[in-house]
C-alpha positions in Angstrom: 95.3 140.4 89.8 92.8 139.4 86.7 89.7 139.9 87.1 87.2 137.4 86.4 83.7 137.5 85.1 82.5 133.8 85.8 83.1 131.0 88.0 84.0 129.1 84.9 86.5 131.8 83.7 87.9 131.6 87.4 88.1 128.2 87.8 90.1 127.7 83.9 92.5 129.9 85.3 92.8 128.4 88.5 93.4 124.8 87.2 95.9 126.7 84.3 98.1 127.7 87.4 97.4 130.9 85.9 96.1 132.1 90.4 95.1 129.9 93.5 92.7 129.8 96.3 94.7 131.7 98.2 95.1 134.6 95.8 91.6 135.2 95.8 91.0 134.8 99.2 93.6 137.9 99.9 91.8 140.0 96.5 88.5 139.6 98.6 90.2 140.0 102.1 91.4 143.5 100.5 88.3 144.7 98.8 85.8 144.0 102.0 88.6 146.2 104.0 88.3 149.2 101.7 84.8 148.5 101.2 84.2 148.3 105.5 81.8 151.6 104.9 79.2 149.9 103.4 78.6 147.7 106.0 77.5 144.3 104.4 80.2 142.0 106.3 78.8 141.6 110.0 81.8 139.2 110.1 85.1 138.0 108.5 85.9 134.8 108.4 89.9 135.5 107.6 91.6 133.1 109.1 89.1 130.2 107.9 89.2 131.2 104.6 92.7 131.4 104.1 93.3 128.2 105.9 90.7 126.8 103.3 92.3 128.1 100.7 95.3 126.8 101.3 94.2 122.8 101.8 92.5 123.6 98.3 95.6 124.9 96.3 97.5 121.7 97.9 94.5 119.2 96.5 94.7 121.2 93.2 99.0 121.4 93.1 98.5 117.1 93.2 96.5 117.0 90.1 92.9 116.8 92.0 90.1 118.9 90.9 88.3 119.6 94.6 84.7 120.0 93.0 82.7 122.5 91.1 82.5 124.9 93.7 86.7 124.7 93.9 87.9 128.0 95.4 84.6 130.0 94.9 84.5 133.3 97.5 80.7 132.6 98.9 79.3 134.8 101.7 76.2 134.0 103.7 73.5 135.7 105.1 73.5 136.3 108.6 70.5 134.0 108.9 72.5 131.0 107.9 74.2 128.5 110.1 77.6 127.7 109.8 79.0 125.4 112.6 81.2 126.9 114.5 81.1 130.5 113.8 78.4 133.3 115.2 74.9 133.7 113.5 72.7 135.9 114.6 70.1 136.9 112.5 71.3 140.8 112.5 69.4 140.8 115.9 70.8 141.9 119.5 68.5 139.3 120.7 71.5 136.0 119.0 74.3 138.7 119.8 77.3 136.2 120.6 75.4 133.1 119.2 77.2 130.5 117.6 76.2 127.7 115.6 75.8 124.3 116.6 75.9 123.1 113.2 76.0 124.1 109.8 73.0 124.8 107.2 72.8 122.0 104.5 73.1 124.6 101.9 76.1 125.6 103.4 77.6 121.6 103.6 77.0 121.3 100.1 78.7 124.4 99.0 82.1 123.4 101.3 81.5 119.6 99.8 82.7 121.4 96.6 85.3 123.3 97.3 83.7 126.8 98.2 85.1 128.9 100.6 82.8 130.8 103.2 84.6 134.4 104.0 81.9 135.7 106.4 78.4 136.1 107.5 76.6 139.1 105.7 74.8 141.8 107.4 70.6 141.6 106.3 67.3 143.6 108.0 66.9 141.7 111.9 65.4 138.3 111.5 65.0 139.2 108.0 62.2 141.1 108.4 62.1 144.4 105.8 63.1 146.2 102.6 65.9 147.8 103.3 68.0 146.5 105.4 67.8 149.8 107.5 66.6 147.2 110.4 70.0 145.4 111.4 70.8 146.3 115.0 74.5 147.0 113.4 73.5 149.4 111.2 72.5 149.9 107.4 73.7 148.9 104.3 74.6 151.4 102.3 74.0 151.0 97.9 77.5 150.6 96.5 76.0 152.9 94.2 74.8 155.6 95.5 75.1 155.6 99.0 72.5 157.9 100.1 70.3 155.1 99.5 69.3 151.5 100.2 70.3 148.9 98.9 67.1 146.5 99.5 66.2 143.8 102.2 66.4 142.2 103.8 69.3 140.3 102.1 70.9 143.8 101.7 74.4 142.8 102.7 74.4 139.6 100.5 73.3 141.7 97.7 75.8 144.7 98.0 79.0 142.0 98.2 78.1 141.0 95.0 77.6 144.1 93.7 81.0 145.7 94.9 82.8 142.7 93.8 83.2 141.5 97.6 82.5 138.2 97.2 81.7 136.1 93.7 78.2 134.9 94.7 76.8 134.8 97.9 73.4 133.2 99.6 70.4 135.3 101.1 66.8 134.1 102.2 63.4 135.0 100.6 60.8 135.1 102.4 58.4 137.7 100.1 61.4 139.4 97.8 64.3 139.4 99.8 66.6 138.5 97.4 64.7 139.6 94.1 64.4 143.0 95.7 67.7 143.9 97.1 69.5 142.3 93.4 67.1 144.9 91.8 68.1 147.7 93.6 71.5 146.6 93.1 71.5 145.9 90.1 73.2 142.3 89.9 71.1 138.7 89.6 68.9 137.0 92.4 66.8 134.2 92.5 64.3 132.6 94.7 63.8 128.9 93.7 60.5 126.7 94.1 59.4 126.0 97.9 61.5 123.6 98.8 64.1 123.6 95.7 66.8 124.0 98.5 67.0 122.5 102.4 65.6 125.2 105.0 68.0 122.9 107.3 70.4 125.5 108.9 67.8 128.5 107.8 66.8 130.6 111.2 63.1 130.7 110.5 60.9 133.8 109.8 57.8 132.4 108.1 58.5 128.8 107.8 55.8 128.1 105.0 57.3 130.9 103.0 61.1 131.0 103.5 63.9 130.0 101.1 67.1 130.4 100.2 68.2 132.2 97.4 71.3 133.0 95.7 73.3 136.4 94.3 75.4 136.3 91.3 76.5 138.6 88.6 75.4 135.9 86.0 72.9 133.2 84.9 75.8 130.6 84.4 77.2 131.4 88.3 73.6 131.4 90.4 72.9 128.0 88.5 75.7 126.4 88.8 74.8 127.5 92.6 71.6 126.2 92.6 72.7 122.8 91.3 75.3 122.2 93.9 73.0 123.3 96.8 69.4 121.9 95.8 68.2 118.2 96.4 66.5 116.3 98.9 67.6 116.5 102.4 66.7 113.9 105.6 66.5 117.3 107.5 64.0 119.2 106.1 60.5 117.4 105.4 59.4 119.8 103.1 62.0 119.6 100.7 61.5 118.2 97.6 62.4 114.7 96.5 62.2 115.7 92.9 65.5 115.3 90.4 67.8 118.4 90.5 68.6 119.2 86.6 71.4 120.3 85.0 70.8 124.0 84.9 74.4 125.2 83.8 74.5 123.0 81.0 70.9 123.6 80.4 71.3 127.4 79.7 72.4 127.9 75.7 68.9 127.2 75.0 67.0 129.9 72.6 63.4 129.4 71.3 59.6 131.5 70.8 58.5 131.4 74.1 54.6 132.6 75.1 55.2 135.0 78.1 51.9 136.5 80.2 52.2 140.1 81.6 49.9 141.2 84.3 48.1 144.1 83.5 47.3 145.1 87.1 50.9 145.8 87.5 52.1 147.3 84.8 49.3 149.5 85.3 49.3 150.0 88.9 49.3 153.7 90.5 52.4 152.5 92.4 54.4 151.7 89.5 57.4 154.6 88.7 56.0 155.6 85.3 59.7 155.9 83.6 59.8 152.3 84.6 56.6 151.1 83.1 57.8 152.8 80.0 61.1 150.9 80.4 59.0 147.3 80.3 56.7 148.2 77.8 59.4 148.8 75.4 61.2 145.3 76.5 58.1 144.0 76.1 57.7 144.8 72.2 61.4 144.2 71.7 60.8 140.7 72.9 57.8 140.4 70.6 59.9 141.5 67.6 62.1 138.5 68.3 59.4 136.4 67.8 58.0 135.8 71.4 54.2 135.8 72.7 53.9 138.9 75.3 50.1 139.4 76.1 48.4 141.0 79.4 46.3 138.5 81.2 43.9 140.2 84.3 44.9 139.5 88.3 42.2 140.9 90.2 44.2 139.6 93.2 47.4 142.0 93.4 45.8 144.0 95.9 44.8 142.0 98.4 48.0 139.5 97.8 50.5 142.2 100.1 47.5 142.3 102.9 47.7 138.3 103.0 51.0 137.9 103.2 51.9 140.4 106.0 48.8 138.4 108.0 50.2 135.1 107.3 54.3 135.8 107.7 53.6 137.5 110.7 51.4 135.2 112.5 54.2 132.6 111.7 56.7 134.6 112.7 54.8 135.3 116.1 55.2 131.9 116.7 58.8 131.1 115.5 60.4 133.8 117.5 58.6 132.8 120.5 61.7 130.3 121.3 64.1 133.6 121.9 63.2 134.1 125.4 66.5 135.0 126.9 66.6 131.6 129.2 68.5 129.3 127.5 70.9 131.1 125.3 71.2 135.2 123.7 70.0 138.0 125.1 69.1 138.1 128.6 67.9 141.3 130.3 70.5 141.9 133.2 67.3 143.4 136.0 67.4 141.2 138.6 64.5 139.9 141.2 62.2 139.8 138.3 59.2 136.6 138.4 59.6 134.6 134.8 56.6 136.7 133.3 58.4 140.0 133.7 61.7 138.2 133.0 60.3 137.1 129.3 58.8 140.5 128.7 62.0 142.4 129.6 64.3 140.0 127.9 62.5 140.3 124.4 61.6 143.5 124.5 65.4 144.9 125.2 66.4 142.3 122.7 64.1 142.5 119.5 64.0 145.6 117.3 61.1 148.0 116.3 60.2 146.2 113.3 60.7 142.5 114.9 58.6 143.7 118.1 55.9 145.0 115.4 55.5 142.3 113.2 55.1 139.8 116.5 52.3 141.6 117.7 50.7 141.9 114.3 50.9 138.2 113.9 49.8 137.6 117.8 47.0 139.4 117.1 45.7 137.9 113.8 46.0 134.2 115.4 44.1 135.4 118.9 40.5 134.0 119.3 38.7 136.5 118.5 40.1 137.7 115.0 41.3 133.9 113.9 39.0 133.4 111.2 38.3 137.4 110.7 42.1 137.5 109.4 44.4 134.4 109.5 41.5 132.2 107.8 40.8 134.7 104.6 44.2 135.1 104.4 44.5 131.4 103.8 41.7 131.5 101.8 43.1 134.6 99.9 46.5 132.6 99.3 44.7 129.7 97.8 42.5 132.0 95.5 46.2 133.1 94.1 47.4 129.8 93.8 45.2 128.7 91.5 44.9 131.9 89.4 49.1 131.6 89.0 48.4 127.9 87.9 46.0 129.0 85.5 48.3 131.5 83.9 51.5 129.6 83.9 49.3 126.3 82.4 48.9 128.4 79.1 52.1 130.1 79.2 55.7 130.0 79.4 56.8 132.3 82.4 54.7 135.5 83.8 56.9 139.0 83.0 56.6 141.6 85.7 58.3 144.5 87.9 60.1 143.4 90.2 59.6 146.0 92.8 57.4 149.9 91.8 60.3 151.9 91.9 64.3 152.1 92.2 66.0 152.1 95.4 65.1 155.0 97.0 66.9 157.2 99.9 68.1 155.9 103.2 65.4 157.1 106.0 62.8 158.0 103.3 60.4 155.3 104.2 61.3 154.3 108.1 58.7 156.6 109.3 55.6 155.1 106.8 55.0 150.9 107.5 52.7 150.6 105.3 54.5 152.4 102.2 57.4 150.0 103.0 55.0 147.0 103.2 53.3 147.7 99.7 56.6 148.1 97.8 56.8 144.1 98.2 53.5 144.3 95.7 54.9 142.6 92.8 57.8 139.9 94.5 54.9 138.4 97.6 53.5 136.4 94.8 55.8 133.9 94.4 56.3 133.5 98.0 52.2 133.0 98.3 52.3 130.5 95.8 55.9 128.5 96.0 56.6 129.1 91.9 60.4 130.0 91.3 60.9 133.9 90.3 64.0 135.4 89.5 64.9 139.0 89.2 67.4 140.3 86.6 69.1 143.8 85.3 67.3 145.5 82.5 67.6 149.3 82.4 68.8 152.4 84.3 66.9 155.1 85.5 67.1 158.4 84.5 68.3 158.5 88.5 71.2 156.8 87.5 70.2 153.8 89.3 69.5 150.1 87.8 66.4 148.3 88.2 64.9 144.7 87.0 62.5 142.7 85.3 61.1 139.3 87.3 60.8 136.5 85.8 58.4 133.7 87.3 57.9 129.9 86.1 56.3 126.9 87.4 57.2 124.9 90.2 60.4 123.1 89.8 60.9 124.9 86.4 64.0 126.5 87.1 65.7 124.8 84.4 63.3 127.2 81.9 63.7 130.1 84.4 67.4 130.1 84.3 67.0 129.3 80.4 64.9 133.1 79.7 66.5 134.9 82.4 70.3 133.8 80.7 68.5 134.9 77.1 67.0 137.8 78.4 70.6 139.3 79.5 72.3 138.0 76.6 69.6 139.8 74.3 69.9 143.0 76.0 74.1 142.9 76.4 72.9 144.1 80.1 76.5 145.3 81.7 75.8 144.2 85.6 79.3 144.5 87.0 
């Protein structure tokens, strides 16, 4: 079967009578079963899928055009509801869980046509780097599969990668989809706070999360973003604000004025083949005519430090409603008083790195280290905010790494929290401030493996993010398949 780059080329093909729903639906089907080693798919939605297909190819065989989204192979996150089919946030804790009711995002993507084929494996509760904390096991790098392919939207990021699904939806809570579409080498965006619905979102860090999307193009992730952003009665904080036209938007080339911050491309952290790597882009970009100047951040290292204090104390207290008593998990001792009961159920149900960053966040928001912690951090966060405002006020987008080095081995960091905390140095930004950022291809190592350049606007700019990002790979001829 042909294959196809673009939604666009897909769908031209599909109204031509040139393939069907169906067809695709059996070419993915295929390629997840001889991909089942890498285990991104927690769950195939076969029979779903197929049946979708099929009422689509009916619509279509009439003469109807089913919407934009018509016959699209999407997967989701498995920290996205779907009604009627498990979710359970990679965690033993939701093992058996099934939705009540779908995710907005996900409405609006079967509103136009696109056809869910299963729920994507990611790091427990979306918590890590690397997706090496799923209670069903890692994600391996299509790659190289000795190492990682990022987190914690590691499963939605490989099934793009290995041509598994044509786009699919993660979360992002400090770089969980830049990250893992650096390491792999493909697109991944983060919109503005509240761009998207967190309706249907299982929560992590509620004033930090959003939904992102994978692609292997501009032109696919917003065409995406278009179908799937908007107000929503469900979700108070997103926005009311008009949702443009990004995919029409895109052919769009002028001198732009783009700020670099110094303090990380000159950071110890950064892989110094990589910082090579941006400062040529860099001067490439200024040969075309662009602005590229280094402004000062005095903030990047206390911005990881605040974020870890404020996501965890949030996620101390959105986790505390998986207590074993009304649904998943529930320790099977017996004769145990409720206090014991809650202690046993969630501590046989919550991995390592969920049990950790609880107690972390427990511990910042307890009386006696409130405002020693949880209150500079607040204060730290706004200190950020208004330094990123400053910045993006005088220029068009801010250029910077999206993470210090390429993806690295399986294992190599498990052992070392902190390490693994700091490599989210350069993506926690955004997520502290709400701006849209967007991480796309740009070289490949000397290891042979890809890595990115992030790209961050204004709030509720994505139009001009999705306008550099689609120059940016067009000027470079970046191959991402």
């Amino acid at each position: 079967m042909t294959e196809f780059s673009s939604i666009s080329s897909f769908q031209e093909a599909l109204y031509a009578g040139k393939t069907t729903c169906e067809a695709m639906v059996h070419l993915y089907l295929r390629r997840i079963e001889q991909a089942r080693h890498l285990n991104a798919y927690l769950e195939v939605f076969s029979e779903d899928a197929l049946a979708q297909a099929a009422a689509l190819d009916a619509r279509i065989q009439k003469g109807e055009r089913p919407g934009s989204l018509a016959g699209v192979v999407i997967g989701i996150k498995d920290v996205i509801c779907y009604k009627g089919h498990e979710v359970t946030a990679a965690s033993k804790i939701l093992e058996g869980f099934t939705s009540l009711y779908s995710a907005t995002a996900v409405e609006r993507l079967i509103a136009e046509g696109a056809i869910i084929i299963g729920r994507l494996n990611c790091d427990e509760f979306a918590m890590g780097s690397t997706n090496e904390n799923s209670a069903y096991g890692n994600v391996l790098n299509a790659l190289d599969n000795t190492r990682v392919p990022g987190g914690s939207s590691g499963g939605s990021a490989v099934a793009v990668q290995a041509g598994l699904c044509q786009v699919s939806l993660g979360s992002d809570t400090g770089g969980s989809v830049r990250q893992p579409a650096d390491f792999c080498g493909i697109v991944g965006l983060k919109p503005t706070y509240g761009r998207i619905s967190r309706h249907g979102l299982i929560a992590y860090a509620s004033s930090f999360d959003q939904i992102g999307i994978f692609g292997s193009n501009i032109a696919d992730v917003a065409l995406v973003l278009q179908v799937i952003a908007g107000p929503d009665a469900y979700d108070s904080t997103a926005s009311q604000s008009k949702v443009p036209d990004y995919q029409a938007s895109l052919p769009h080339n002028k001198n732009r004025r783009f700020a670099y911050l110094k303090d990380a491309l000159h950071h110890e952290g950064l892989d110094t083949e990589m910082r090579g790597g941006y400062e040529s882009f860099f001067e490439d970009l200024k040969a075309e005519g662009h602005t590229v100047e280094g402004v000062n951040f005095d903030y990047l290292d206390y911005v990881v430090a605040a974020y870890y204090v404020l996501t965890t104390a949030e996620a101390s207290s959105n986790l505390s409603r998986f207590d074993g008593v009304k649904y998943g998990y529930r320790t099977p001792e017996k004769d145990l008083d409720l206090t014991d009961f809650y202690k046993k159920s969630r501590s046989e149900g919550f991995g390592k790195e969920v049990k950790r960053r609880i107690l972390l966040g427990t511990f910042v928001l307890s009386a006696g280290y409130y405002d020693a912690y949880f209150t500079k951090a607040q204060q730290v966060r706004r200190l950020v905010v208004e330094r990123m405002q400053k910045i993006l006020g005088e220029y068009d987008a801010i250029l910077l790494p999206t993470v210090p080095t390429t993806a690295f081995k399986i294992g190599e960091k498990m052992d070392d929290p902190i390490a693994m905390y700091l490599a989210d140095i350069y993506t926690v930004l955004a997520n502290l401030t709400g701006v849209p950022a967007i991480s796309v291809p740009l070289h490949r190592h000397s290891n042979g493996m890809p890595y990115g350049i992030q790209i961050i606007t204004k709030e509720f700019d994505e139009e001009n993010l999705l306008q550099i990002a689609h120059s940016m790979l067009h000027e470079q001829q970046v191959n991402i398949e």
